[in-house]
Steps between C-alpha positions, in 0.01 A plus 500: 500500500721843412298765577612866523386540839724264615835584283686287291485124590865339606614179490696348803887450484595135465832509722245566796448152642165643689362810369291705736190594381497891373209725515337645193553827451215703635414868629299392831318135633142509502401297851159495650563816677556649182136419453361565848653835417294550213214403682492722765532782340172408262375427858611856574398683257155340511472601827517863449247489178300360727526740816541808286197427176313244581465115470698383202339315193531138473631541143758725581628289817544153314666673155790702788578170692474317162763737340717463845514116461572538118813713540613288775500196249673704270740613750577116615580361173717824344668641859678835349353818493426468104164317626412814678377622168262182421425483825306857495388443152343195562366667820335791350341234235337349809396791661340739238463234176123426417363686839130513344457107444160337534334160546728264698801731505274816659650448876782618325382827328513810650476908444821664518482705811768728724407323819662225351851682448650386827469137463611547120830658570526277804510197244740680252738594763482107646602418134772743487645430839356135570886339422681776711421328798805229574563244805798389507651216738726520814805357311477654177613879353322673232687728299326810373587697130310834480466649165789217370749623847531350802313614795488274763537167648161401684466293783282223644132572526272734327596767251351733169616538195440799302283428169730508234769659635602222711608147384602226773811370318625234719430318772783362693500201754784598765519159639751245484504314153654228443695447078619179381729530233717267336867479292599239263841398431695727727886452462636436826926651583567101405303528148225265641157571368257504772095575487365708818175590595473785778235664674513929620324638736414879486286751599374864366600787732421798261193461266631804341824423352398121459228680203690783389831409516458129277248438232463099675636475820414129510667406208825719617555283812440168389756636148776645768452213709600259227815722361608529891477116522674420204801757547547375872482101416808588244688639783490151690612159492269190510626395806491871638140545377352136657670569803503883577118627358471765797772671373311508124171596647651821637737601202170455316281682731740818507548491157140512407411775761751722384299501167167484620517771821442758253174322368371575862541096532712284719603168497464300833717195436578233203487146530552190238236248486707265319853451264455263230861352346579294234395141524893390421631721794223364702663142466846592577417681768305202624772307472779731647265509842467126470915463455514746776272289782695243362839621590347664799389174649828294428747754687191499803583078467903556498449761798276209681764238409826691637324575827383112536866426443651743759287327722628172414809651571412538852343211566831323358721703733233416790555119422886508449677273793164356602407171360276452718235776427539487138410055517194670696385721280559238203270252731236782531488594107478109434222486760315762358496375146369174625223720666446664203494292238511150589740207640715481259751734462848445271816586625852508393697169712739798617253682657408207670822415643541848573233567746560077617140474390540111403627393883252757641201327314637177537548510860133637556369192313682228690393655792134495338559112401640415860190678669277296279685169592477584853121531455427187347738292781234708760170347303654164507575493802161574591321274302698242684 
C-alpha cells in the first residue's frame, strides 16, 4: 500500500545481506494512551456540563464518545496530522448530524442546547490534540521537526506534540545493533579471490545528526562497512589475512568511524563470520598442510633416530674391553625374547660362540641328564 501519509514506498538494497526493518514515514504513533487521552478529556469536559448546566442528555453523551472513538480509528490507520482534518469532520458528523431522529434511533436525538458547549469542545479539542500525546521507550530518541525545522530531541517517557505544528520524524533506538554485511570476490595483495561475510557492531550516540545529517543511516553503515572491507582485504595477503584478522578488525573499525562520527554514530568493533576461497585453492592448500605434517613428522623421526644412536654410542663405549658384560647383556636380551614370545628364538652361530652360549647350555643339560640318572639308581635301589 503507497499512501501519502506514509511517503513514497522504497524498496530495500540488495547488497544488504539482512536489511533492518525501516519505519514508515509518519508524523506521530497513535498508542493506547493516545486514546486514553482522548478519553479523558470527553470524561472532562462532561464533567463540567454536568457540574455547571445540568445532567447531560443521553443523545448527546453517546454521539461525543462515539465521535472520540471514530477519530481515533482514523487516527490509527492514517498516523500524520492530514487525518486531523477527517478526524474532526467525521466528528462533527457524529455529533450534530440527524440530532432530531425518532423511533429506534430517538436515544440519540437531542435539542441543541449551550449547557452542552463544554463537553462539545471537550470532544473537538480530544480530536485535535488526541495524537499529541507520545510515550516513548527508555532506549529509544524521538526526534522532533516544528513547522519543517528541528526542535528537539525527546527523551524516554511521556511527551506532547503540538497539533499540526509538530511532526515526530524519527525515532531512534540508541542501543547496540548488530549489521551483517557481506563482499564477494575481494582481490586479496596475492590476486586471490576470496568471499567474506562480516558482522559490525554500532550504536547511536546523537539522534540528531544520525536524522539530519544522512537521509538512511542504516543503509550508510552497512554501504561504508562493505567499501572499508573491501579496500582493507586488498591491502593484505592470504596468508596475512587468515592469520592476522585482529589487525583487519581495527583498520576496519577506524576507518568506518572516521566516516560515521559525524552521523552522530560509532562503530564498536568488526568481526568476520566467515572467508570463503576458491574450491581449487582449497585443495592445494589442503595438500601443502598435509606435505607439511608430513615433512614435520619425518625430521621429528630423524631427530628420534640420531639421539637413539648417540646412545648406542655410549652403551658401545660402556661395553668396550669387557666381554664379559656385553655376553650378559646378550644372555638377558635372548632371555627376554624367549619370555616374550616363545622358546624359540634364531640366532646367528657367531653370536652363539660369542657369548659361549652352546657350552653354557650344554653343560646345564648334562648336569640335568646326570641328576636324572642319579635319581633313577636311588628308586632302584629302593625297590630292591
Amino acid at each position: 500500500m503507497n499512501l501519502p501519509f506514509f511517503g513514497p514506498a522504497t524498496s530495500g538494497n540488495p547488497r544488504i545481506v539482512n536489511p533492518p526493518v525501516k519505519r514508515s514515514l509518519r508524523d506521530f504513533e497513535f498508542t493506547i494512551f493516545s486514546f486514553l487521552g482522548m478519553l479523558l478529556l470527553g470524561s472532562i469536559g462532561a464533567a463540567l456540563s454536568g457540574l455547571v448546566f445540568g445532567a447531560l442528555s443521553p443523545g448527546v453523551f453517546i454521539r461525543g464518545f462515539t465521535a472520540i472513538i471514530l477519530g481515533a480509528i482514523v487516527y490509527r490507520i492514517f498516523p500524520g496530522w492530514n487525518a486531523l482534518i477527517y478526524s474532526v469532520l467525521l466528528g462533527m458528523a457524529a455529533l450534530f448530524s440527524a440530532t432530531g431522529l425518532r423511533g429506534e434511533w430517538a436515544m440519540l436525538a437531542y435539542e441543541p442546547d449551550p449547557g452542552y458547549g463544554p463537553f462539545i469542545a471537550a470532544v473537538l479539542l480530544a480530536l485535535a490534540t488526541g495524537p499529541s500525546w507520545q510515550v516513548i521507550t527508555q532506549w529509544d530518541k524521538a526526534v522532533v521537526l516544528r513547522l519543517g525545522r528541528f526542535h528537539k530531541v525527546r527523551g524516554p517517557g511521556l511527551f506532547f506534540l503540538a497539533p499540526l505544528v509538530d511532526r515526530c520524524t524519527a525515532v531512534v533506538d540508541t542501543r547496540i545493533r548488530v549489521t551483517d554485511f557481506t563482499a564477494e570476490k575481494i582481490l586479496t595483495r596475492d590476486t586471490v579471490p576470496i568471499h567474506v561475510d562480516a558482522l559490525a557492531f554500532w550504536m547511536i550516540w546523537d539522534a540528531q545528526k544520525a536524522i539530519l545529517e544522512v537521509e538512511d543511516y542504516l543503509e550508510a553503515v552497512t554501504l561504508s562497512a562493505q567499501t572499508a572491507l573491501r579496500d582493507s582485504v586488498g591491502k593484505y595477503s592470504l596468508t596475512t589475512l587468515l592469520s592476522e584478522r585482529e589487525t583487519l578488525y581495527k583498520e576496519i573499525q577506524s576507518i568506518l568511524d572516521a566516516k560515521t562520527n559525524p552521523w552522530g554514530i560509532t562503530i564498536l568493533s568488526v568481526e568476520f563470520v566467515d572467508i570463503q576461497l576458491p574450491k581449487d585453492l582449497e585443495d592445494v592448500m589442503s595438500r601443502q598442510a598435509q606435505a607439511e605434517r608430513e615433512k614435520k613428522a619425518r625430521l621429528l623421526l630423524a631427530e628420534a633416530e640420531f639421539e637413539v644412536s648417540k646412545k648406542f654410542v655410549a652403551a658401545a663405549e660402556a661395553y668396550r674391553g669387557n666381554p664379559e658384560a656385553l655376553n650378559l647383556r646378550a644372555m638377558n636380551m635372548v632371555y627376554d625374547a624367549m619370555k616374550a614370545r616363545g622358546s624359540m628364538v634364531l640366532l646367528p652361530s657367531n653370536a652363539l660362540q660369542n657369548m659361549n652360549l652352546g657350552s653354557v647350555l650344554g653343560t646345564a643339560s648334562l648336569a640335568r641328564s646326570g641328576l636324572a640318572e642319579t635319581m633313577e639308581e636311588i628308586q632302584e635301589g629302593g625297590l630292591k
